[in-house]
N, C-alpha and C positions, 0 to 999 in steps of 0.2 A: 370381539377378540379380547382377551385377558391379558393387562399387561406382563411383558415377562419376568421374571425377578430382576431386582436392582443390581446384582452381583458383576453380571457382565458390562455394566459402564465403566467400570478401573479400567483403567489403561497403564502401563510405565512410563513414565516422562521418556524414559532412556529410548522408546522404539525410534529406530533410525533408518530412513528409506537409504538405501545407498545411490550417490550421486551418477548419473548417467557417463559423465567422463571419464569414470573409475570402472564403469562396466557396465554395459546393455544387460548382457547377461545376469549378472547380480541384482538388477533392477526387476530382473523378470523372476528370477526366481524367488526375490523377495516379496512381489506382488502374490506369485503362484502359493506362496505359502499363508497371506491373506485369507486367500478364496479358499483354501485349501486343495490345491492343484501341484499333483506332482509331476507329471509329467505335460511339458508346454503343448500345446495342440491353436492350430490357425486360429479357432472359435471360442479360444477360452478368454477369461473375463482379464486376467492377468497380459498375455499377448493382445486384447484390445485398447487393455489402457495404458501400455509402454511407450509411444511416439508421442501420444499427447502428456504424459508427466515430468517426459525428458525435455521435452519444447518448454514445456509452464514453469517447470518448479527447478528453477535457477538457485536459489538459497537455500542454505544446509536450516534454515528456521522453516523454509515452506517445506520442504520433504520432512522435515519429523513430524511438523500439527500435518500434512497429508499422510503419513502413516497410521498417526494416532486416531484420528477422524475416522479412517475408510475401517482400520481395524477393526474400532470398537462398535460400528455399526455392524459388521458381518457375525461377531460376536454376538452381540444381541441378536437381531436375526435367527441365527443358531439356537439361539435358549428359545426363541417361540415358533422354531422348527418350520423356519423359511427361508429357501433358496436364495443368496444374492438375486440373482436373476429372474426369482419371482417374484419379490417384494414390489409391495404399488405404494401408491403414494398415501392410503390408508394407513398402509403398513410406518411410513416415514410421519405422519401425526400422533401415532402411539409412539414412535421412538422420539421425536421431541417431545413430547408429553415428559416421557421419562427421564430426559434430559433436564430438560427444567425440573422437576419434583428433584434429582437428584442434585439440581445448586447449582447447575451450570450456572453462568451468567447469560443476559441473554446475547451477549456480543460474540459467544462462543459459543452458543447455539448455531446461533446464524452463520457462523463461520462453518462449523460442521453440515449443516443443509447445504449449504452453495461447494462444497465441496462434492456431496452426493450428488446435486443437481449435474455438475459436469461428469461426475463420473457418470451419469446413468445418459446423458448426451451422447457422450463417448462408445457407449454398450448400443444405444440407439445407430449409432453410423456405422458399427461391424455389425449392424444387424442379430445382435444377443438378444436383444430387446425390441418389440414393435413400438413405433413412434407416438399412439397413444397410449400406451402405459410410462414413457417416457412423457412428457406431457401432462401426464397424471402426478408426476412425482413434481415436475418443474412447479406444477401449481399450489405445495405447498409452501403456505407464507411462513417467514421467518419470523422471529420476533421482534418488535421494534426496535430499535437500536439507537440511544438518545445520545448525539452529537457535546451534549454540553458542557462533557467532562474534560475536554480541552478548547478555552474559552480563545474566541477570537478577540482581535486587540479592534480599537477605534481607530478610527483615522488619526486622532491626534496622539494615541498611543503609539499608532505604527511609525508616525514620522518623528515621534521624539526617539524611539527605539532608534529608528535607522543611524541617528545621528548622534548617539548615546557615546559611541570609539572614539577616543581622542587618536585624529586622525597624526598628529605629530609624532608617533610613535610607530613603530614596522608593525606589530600589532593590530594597533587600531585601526590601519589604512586593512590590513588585512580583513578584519573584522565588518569594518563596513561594507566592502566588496560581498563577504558574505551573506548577509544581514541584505543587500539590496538583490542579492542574485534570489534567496529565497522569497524575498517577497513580491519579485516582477515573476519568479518563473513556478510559483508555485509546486515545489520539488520536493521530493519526500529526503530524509536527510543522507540514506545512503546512496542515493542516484550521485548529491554535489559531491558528498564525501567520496564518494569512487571517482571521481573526474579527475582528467589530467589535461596538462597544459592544450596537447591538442585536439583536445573535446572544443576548446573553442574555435568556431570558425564565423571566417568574416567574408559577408560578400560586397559589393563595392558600396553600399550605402549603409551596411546594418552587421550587426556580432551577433551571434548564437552561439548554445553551447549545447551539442549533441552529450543528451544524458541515458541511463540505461535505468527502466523505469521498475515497478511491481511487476512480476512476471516475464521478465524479461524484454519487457518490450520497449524500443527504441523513440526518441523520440528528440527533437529539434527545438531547441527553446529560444524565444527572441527575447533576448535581454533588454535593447529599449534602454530606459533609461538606466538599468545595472550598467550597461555598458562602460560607464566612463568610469566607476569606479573599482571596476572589475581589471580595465585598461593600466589603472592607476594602481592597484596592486599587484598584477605581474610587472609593471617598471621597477616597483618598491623594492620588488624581491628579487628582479634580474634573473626571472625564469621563462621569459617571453620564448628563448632558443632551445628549450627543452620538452619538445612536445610530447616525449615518453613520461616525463615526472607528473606527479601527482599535482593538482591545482593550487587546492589547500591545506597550505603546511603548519607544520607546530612552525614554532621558534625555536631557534636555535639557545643554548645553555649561556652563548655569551649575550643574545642580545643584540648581534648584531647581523641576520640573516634568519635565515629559513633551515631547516635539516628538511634533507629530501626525503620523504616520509609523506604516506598519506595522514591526514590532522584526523582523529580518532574521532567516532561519532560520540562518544560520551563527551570528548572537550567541545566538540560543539555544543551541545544541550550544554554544559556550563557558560560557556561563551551568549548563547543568548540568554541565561539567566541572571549573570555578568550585568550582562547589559540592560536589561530589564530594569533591575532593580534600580539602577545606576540612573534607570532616565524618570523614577519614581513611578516603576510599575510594581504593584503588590505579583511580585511572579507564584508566589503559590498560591492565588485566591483559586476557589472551587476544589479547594482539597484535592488529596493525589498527587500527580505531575505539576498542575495550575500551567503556566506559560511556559511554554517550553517549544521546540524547533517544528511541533506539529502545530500550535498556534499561528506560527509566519505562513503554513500552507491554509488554514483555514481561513486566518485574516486576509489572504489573496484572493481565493476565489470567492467567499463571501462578499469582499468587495466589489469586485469585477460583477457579482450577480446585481449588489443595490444598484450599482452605476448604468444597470442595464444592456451589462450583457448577454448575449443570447445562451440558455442554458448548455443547449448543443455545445455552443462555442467556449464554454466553459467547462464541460464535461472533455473536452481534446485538449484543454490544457492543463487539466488534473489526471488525464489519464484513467477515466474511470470505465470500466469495460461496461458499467449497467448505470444510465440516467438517473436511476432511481437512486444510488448511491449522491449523485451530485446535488438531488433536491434537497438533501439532507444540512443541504448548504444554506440554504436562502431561506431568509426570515422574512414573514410577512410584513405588509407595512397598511397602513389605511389607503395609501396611494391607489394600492394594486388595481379594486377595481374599477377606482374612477381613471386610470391612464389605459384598463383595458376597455373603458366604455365608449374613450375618446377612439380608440382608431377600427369602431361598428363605422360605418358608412351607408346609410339610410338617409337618402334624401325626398 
């Protein structure tokens, strides 16, 4: 098959899926003009995929790259004069092919596959699609995707960071609560940043903090050791009785309180970069971002993997929907397989 001209990989930044809360309706029509469907019908590709985009795609960022994604694949498609609903997974090799020849990177390659991979799931379970041509698409591999551009910290990095806040300051007490929450509960930065007071709960021996994850999905985090300092900055701030307000706050203009206000994901990314440097961390090594509020999650489950924990058991507190994302975590050691030789049991 001839690849098809490069013309139809443009997309407009600007395409915007509209939000499920604004209108089912608007969602569906939006989808139906994808496909090119104007009038909705039980079996069409647009009413198959509207329950499951409405469930997934919680943020105004995942509804436009899913806009952007499903469109410019049906476009292509088009220019080499093939049905959404016929394309196989042949057909999905020649479209990353040409993804990549045209500069994708490969992290937005892959982002685009696992987007099609659940769309053509989804087409598989209203039955648009038979389960092995679905399966055929599932099986194409994405491209690799090298982890190393947001470097984990060391041990002795993460606990000089932790303790970087000068804690004698309503700041600093604040800062290290945060600082220890992301590194026990491995959180991505908008999950803490959306939390409010009574996201935390406690049950008779231990505190969690019910957080709202990637994709909307829920999840119960055991704080552990964040605990006391997390305890220690609602006392600071004298928000413990407000379990509607936001967690973590800016600072107030005098200095002496909190404004109720949830604390901006950009001041956090400054606040651990703040602090970074402060405890003699090079915060931009590895060019780009270098250390920043996705380092505290990498440096967590990275950790958690050396110390030996079970990958499973690390993949449920990253929240990763596919293992395979999680092994992306753990760096080999020479240990590995003299500690897997030890527990063969041959007598």
């Amino acid at each position: 098959m001839d690849d098809p001209p490069d013309q139809p990989l443009t997309e407009p930044n600007s395409l915007h899926l509209p939000s499920c809360s604004q209108s089912d309706t608007a969602v569906a029509r939006f989808l139906g003009q994808i496909f090119g469907v104007t009038k909705g019908r039980a079996g069409d590709p647009a009413a198959a995929l509207l329950p499951w985009v409405c469930d997934r795609l919680r943020s105004e960022h995942s509804r436009r790259g899913y806009a952007r994604d499903l469109a410019q694949f049906v476009r292509h498609m088009a220019a080499a004069g093939v049905a959404p609903l016929d394309a196989t997974g042949d057909d999905l090799r020649v479209y990353k092919a040409a993804l990549l020849r045209a500069g994708r990177s490969p992290a937005s390659v892959a982002r685009a596959l696992s987007v099609l991979r659940g769309t053509y799931q989804q087409f598989g379970k209203r039955g648009l699609v038979d389960w092995e041509r679905v399966r055929d698409v599932q099986s194409v591999e994405a491209p690799r995707v090298e982890k190393g551009g947001k470097p984990a910290l060391s041990q002795r990095e993460a606990v000089a960071l932790l303790h970087a806040p000068d804690r004698t300051t309503l700041a600093g007490v604040r800062d290290h609560a945060l600082l220890a929450v992301f590194f026990k509960t491995a959180c991505r930065v908008s999950a803490v940043a959306a939390a409010l007071v009574g996201h935390v709960e406690r049950t008779d021996t231990d505190l969690y903090l019910a957080v709202t994850e990637k994709g909307g999905r829920r999840q119960r985090k055991a704080l552990l050791d964040a605990a006391g300092p997390l305890l220690a900055y609602l006392d600071a701030a004298g928000i413990r009785d407000d379990p509607d307000g936001p967690l973590f706050r800016p600072v107030s203009r005098d200095r002496a309180g909190f404004d109720r206000r949830h604390l901006p994901r950009t001041t956090v990314w400054l606040v651990v970069k703040r602090h970074a440097r402060a405890a003699g961390i090079h915060a931009d090594r590895t060019g780009g971002r270098g250390v920043g509020v996705h380092a505290l999650r990498k440096t967590a489950l990275t950790n958690a993997l050396e110390n030996g924990a079970p990958i499973e058991k690390v993949q449920a507190l990253a929240g990763h929907a596919d293992i395979r994302t999680t092994r992306l975590y753990y760096r080999e050691s020479a240990r590995d397989a003299e500690d897997a030789a030890r527990h063969i049991q041959i007598r």
